[in-house]
C-alpha positions as CSV (number, residue, x, y, z in Angstrom):
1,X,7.7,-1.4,6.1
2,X,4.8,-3.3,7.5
3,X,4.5,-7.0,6.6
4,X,2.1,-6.9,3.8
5,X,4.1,-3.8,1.9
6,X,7.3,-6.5,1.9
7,X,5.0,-9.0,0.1
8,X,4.6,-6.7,-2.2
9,X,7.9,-5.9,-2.7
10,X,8.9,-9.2,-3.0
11,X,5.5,-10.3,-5.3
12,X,7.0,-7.4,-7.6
13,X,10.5,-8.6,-8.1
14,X,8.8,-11.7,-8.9
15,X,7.4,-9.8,-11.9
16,X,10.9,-10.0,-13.9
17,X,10.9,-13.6,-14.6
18,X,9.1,-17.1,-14.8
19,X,10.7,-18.3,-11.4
20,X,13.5,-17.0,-8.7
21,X,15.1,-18.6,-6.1
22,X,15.4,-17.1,-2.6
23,X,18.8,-15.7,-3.6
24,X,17.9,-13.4,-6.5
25,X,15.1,-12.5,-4.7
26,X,17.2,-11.2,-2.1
27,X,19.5,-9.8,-4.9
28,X,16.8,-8.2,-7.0
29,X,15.3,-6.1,-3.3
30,X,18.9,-5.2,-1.4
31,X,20.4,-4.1,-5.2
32,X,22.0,-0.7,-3.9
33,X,21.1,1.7,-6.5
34,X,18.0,3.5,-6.8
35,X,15.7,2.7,-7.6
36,X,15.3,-0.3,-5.8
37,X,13.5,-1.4,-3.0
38,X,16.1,-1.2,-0.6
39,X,16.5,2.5,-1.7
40,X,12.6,3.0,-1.0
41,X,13.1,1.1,2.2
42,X,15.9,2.9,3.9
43,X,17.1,-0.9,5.1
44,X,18.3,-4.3,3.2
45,X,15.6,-7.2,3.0
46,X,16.6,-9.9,4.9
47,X,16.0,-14.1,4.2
48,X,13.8,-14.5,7.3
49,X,11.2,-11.1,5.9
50,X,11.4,-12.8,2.4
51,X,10.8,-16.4,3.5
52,X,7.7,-14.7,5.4
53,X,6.7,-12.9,2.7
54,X,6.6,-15.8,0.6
55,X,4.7,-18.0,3.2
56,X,1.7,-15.4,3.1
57,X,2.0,-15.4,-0.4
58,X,2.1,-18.9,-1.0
59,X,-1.0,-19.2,1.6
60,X,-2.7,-17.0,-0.9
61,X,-2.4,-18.9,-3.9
62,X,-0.5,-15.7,-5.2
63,X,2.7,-17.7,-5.8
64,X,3.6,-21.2,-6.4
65,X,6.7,-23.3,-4.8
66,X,8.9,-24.9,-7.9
67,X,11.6,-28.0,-6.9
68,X,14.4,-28.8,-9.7
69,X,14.1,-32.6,-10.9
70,X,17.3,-33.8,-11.5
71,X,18.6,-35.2,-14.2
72,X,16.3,-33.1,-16.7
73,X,16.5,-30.2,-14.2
74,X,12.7,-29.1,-15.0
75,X,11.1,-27.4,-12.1
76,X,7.7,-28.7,-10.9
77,X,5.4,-27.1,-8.9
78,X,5.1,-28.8,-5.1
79,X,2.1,-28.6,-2.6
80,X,3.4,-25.7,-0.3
81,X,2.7,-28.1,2.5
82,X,5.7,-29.2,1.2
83,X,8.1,-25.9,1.4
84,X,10.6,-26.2,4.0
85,X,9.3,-30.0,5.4
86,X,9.9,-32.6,2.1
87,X,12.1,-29.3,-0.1
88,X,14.1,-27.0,1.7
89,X,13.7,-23.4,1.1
90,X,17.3,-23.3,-0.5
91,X,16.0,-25.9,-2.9
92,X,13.1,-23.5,-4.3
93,X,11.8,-21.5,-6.9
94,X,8.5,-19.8,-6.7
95,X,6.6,-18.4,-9.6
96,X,4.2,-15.7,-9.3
97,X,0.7,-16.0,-10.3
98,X,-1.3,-14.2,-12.4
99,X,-3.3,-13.5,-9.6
100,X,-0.4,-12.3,-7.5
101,X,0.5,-9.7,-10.8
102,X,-3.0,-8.5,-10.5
103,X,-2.3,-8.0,-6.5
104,X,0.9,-5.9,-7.0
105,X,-0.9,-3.8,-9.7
106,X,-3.9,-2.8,-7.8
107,X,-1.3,-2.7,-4.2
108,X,0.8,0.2,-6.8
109,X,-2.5,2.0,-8.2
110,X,-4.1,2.1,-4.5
111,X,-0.8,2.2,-2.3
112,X,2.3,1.4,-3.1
113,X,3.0,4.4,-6.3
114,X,1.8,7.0,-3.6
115,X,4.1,6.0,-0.7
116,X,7.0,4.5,-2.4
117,X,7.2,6.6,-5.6
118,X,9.2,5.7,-8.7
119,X,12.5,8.2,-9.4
120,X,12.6,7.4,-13.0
């Protein structure tokens, strides 16, 4: 998969809920039925492609970096000059944008349904 097809994998998973953590990212891509991504893909995701992925992503303004406040444990959304400098990426959640849903919408209408076709 090239580079901007993982973003798009990894925009989409983002999809399913307000905010994920690198871990069920991971999770939600590598899950070893079909479909999944990781069916499509032939090959599990790794932490370095999705950290990537989310770098390009954040540089787009298509997702936002989240930090738990303890002791009320609300999340907050950070600068993303901030992700992996004052908030380690194991620290992080990351929301996707309604700008990034739009992006994985038109990647699946152009792209992404032709190549990567859903089984279902």
């Amino acid at each position: 998969m090239a580079p901007e097809e993982i973003r798009m994998c990894v925009a989409d998973v983002l999809q399913d809920d307000d905010i994920e953590n690198i871990d069920s990212i991971l999770r939600m891509l590598n899950f070893p039925d079909e479909p999944s991504w990781r069916a499509s893909r032939g090959a599990a995701f790794t932490d370095a492609e999705v950290r990537e992925a989310l770098r390009g992503l954040m540089a787009d303004g298509l997702v936002t970096p989240y930090v738990e406040h303890p002791p009320s444990g609300q999340c907050v959304p950070i600068p993303v000059d901030d992700v992996d400098t004052q908030y380690p990426w194991d620290t992080l959640w990351f929301h996707l944008e309604p700008e990034g849903r739009d992006a994985v919408r038109r990647w699946w209408e152009t792209e992404g349904g032709q190549k990567y076709p859903n089984p279902e």
